[in-house]
Phi, psi and omega in degrees: 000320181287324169281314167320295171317323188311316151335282174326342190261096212302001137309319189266281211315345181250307180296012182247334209249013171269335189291143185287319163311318134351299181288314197297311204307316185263018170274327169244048136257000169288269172358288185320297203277012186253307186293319189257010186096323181283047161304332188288276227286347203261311157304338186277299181316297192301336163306316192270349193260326192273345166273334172260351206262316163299333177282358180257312229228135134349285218219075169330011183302293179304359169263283201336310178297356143304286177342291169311304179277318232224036132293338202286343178305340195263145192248323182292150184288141211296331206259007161241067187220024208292329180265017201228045175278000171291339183308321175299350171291351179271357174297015168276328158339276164327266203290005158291309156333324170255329166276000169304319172319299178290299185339282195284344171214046165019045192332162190262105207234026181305327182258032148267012164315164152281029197239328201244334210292155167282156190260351155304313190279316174294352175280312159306307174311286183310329165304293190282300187335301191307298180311326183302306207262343189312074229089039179274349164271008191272126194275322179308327177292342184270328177261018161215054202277347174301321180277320168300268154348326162257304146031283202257005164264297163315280173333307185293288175319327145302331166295302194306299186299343191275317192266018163275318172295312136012267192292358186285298178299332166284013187246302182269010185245140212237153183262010164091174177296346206218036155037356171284338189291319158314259202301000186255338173319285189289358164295284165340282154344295197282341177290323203275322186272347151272010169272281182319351175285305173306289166344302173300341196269316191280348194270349188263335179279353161266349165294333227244339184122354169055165152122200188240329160314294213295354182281279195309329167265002173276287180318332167307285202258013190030076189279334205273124225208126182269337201112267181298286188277162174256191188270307180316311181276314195272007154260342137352268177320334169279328203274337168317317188287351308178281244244347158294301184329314171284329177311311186313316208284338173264287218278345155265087149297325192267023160257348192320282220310286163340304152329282191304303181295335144302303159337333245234318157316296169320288188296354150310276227277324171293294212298326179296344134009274203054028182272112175321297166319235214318317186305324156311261182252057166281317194281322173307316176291325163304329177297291194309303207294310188279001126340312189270323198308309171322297184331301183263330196295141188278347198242023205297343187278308170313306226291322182300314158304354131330309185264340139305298113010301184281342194278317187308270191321324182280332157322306182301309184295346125327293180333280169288023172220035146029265174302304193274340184279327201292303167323250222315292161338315194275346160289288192332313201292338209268045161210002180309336210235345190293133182284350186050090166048028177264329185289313161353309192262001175272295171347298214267018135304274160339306186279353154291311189319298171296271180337308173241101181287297183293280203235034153067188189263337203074188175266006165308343220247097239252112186300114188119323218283325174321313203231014182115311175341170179260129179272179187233069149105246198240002190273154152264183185283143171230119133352320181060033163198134180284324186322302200275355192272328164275340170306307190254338202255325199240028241328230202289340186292335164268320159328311163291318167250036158297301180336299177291290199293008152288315165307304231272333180304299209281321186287327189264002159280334211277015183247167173071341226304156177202166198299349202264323175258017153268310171317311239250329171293313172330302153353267179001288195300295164348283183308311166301322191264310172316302178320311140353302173222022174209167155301120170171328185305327186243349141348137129342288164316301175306280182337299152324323210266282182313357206222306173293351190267331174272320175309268166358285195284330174303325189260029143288350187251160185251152209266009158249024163233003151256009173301151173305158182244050104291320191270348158285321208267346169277310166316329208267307187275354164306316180297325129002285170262036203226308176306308190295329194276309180299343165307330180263337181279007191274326170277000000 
């Protein structure tokens, strides 16, 4: 009875569910409800546990490793899931969990002053606000509002919670003395949740038939469908993941071997693929992070006889398959260069774009919808770019403030930088450049990834050398004329 109480005691309940054992214990129960089918029940768990961890802990650090993980749970193809919106009642779990949360240990939410706030957090607010308001002059949401219109209510109702969840966490989450415990977390995450990817990936190509073939036809015909992800999404998502892998590799120097030969694993699965975007820069990221990874290592000889090794094996292993990588290659190359139907949908960006200029079409505009098509459901129209996709969905007022929370993003890795926030920009950069020329950025999924990843890196920082440089240069001139005034009256 007494270890129980003990449990209960938010001191022992946050060192047990912040411990890196913890992340492994519920990555495999992620892995199981993936392998078996239970997702439904794998959603629920994560629901009620992400729920017990806020009535326990302080300090919210431990729902990210939820967050983080637990789309990789669904086993069902992502795009048949038109019955199963009852699954959103368990997000009540959650927010019971957070007012229990504010109730019991009365988070400080002071540093939304405008004296204290970050250009990171005001970057975010706007960011979702714009999406929230975004097609709201599209005359068509309104003279449909049953297909539109609710919709586009939903889509506003996911911006209020993404940027309430925002300040919430940022409230409740503390970045430690060295401004790293954040970022070695989410570090930490992306290493670990990319072991479970690979897993999923050797358990579908051995249901498939194992082997090195059953590799060459996924890659033929780019097949591979995990549930939640496709060959687009879950090789993105290893090569973001990619450049932690290597962090480890530095900070466990006499394991550096290890590392480097996982890595080296990842970017198998990425090339295997065939998702162009990621193999491109999946690869850019592979170079810089095992560069820089070389680079900082206390252990730089291994790593480099290491990397030797692995280029000599892969060589051999070319070698010896020749022929079928040559085949297989040669399908891949006569599509190296094909834009595959994205200038169309850039076009037809620009020309929403023009049509709705201020708050854009939303997300509401429906794939298909447009031209007569049959629309498939709860997807939006996609761009296949975050440029023309915020361009066109959010017009110009969302578009600026895509912009700004990219700067403001990009200032607070550049600030501070430490080895820990070069790995995770590399990440970052992946992920941002894939975005370009594909779907993903305004993802579910993406989205979570950016807004934990802007977390991270803000509470790496003293939140006064991240204020807006507007609300500094009013600050600098009110102090100002507060001076010239107490100057005169003193004359």
């Amino acid at each position: 009875m007494d270890k129980i109480k003990s449990f209960f005691r938010e001191e022992n309940a946050a060192k047990i569910f912040e411990s890196k054992e913890f992340v492994w214990v519920w990555l495999a129960i992620v892995f199981i409800c993936w392998i078996t089918g239970g997702w439904v029940a794998g959603f629920i768990i994560a629901a009620v546990l992400a729920g017990i961890i806020l009535c326990l802990c302080r300090d919210t650090l431990p729902v990210t490793t939820i967050l983080w993980t637990f789309l990789f749970i669904l086993g069902a193809n992502r795009h048949k899931l038109q019955g199963m919106a009852g699954l959103i009642a368990a997000v009540l779990f959650i927010v019971v969990g957070i007012i229990v949360n504010i109730v019991r240990f009365r988070p400080n939410f002071r540093f939304m002053s405008y004296k204290t706030v970050t250009a990171t957090t005001v970057a975010i607010l706007a960011f979702c606000a714009t999406a929230m308001l975004s097609g709201i002059a599209r005359g068509e949401r309104y003279s449909n509002f049953s297909e539109h219109g609710l919709y586009a209510t939903v889509v506003g109702a996911l911006c209020v919670m993404l940027a309430l969840c925002y300040v919430f966490f940022s409230a409740t989450i503390s970045g430690g003395e060295d401004g790293k415990r954040v970022l070695n977390h989410i570090l930490f995450l992306m290493f670990a949740s990319s072991v479970v990817i690979v897993l999923q990936l050797i358990v579908y190509y051995a249901m498939r038939g194992g082997g090195f073939k059953a590799v060459i036809d996924g890659f033929v015909h780019k097949d591979v469908e995990l549930g939640w992800g496709g060959p687009n999404n879950y090789s993105i998502i290893l090569a973001m993941m990619t450049p932690a892998t290597l962090y480890f590799a530095v900070k466990n120097g006499k394991y550096s071997p290890l590392y480097l030969i996982y890595a080296v694993v990842q970017y198998f699965f990425i090339f295997a693929s065939a998702s162009r975007g990621a193999i491109l820069f999946g690869a850019f990221g592979l170079v810089a992070s095992f560069g820089l990874a070389i680079y900082k290592s206390e252990f730089r000889g291994r790593m480099i006889i290491t990397t030797g090794v692995l280029l000599a094996v892969t060589t051999v292993v070319l070698m010896a398959k020749a022929d079928v990588i040559y085949d297989s290659l040669g399908i891949f190359m006569g599509k190296a260069l094909d834009e595959n139907g994205r200038i169309p949908l850039w076009k037809d960006a620009w020309k929403n774009f023009k049509a709705n200029p201020i708050f854009g079409t939303g997300f509401d505009y429906y794939l298909g919808g447009h031209n007569g098509g049959k629309s498939d459901g709860y997807t939006p129209y996609w761009y296949h770019s975050t440029f023309f996709q915020a361009l066109a969905a959010t017009g110009i007022v969302g578009f600026l403030a895509w912009v700004n929370l990219e700067v403001s993003r990009l200032r607070a890795f550049l600030t501070n930088a430490s080895l820990e926030k070069w790995f995770m920009l590399f990440g970052y950069t992946i992920f941002w450049l894939y975005g370009m020329v594909d779907v993903f950025y305004y993802t579910p999924n993406g989205l979570l990834f950016l807004f934990i990843i802007t977390l991270a890196i803000e509470k790496s920082v003293e939140s006064a050398k991240l204020r807006p440089y507007s609300l500094v240069y009013i600050e600098r001139k009110r102090r100002q004329k507060l001076l010239t005034k107490n100057a005169e009256n003193e004359k």
